[in-house]
N, C-alpha and C positions, 0 to 999 in steps of 0.2 A: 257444528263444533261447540263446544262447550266455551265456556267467558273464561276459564281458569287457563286451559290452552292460548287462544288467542291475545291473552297477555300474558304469555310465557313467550310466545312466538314475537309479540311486536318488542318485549324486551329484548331480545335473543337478536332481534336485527336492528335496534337502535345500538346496542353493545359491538354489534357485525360494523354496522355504519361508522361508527367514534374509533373504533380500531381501525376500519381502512384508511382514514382522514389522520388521524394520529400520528399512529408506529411509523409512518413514512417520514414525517418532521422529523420526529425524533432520532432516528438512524442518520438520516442525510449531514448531520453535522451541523457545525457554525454556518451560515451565511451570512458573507459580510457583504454589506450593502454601500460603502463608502465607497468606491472606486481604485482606479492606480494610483490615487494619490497617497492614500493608505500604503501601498506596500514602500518598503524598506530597498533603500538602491543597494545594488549589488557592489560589494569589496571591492576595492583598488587589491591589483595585482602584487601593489605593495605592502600588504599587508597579511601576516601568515606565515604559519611557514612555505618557504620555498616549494614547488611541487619536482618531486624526482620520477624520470623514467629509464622504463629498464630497455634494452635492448637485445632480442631472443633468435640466436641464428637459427634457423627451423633447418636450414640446410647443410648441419653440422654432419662432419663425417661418420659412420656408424662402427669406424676403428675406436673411438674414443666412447663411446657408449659401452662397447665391448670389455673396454677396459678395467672402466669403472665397475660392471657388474663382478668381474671374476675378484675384486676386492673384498668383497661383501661374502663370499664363497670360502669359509675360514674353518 
């Protein structure tokens, strides 16, 4: 092989090698090295607004769905 090749190629795989070691730190994010001490405790219940739930009869009767729809029918 020629000398002008073979330091194309050994460039070409030192730039291959720095990219597989690299691009992976750099995607993966922060890591934080400090432990649970570091995180932040979670809110008292008292604090916030209140949380609302709903309640959904799935077993509602299918007279009143009927109903509703022939409203919409104008």
């Amino acid at each position: 092989m020629e000398t002008r090749t073979k330091e194309r190629l050994t460039g070409a795989l030192i730039l291959v090698a720095a990219m597989v070691v690299l691009v992976p730190e750099l995607l993966s994010g922060h890591h934080d090295k400090g432990g649970a001490a570091d995180v932040p405790a979670a809110r008292p219940a008292t604090e916030g607004p209140p949380l609302r739930s709903y309640t959904m009869d799935l077993r509602a009767p299918t007279e009143t769905a009927a109903t509703d729809q022939t409203a919409l029918n104008v």
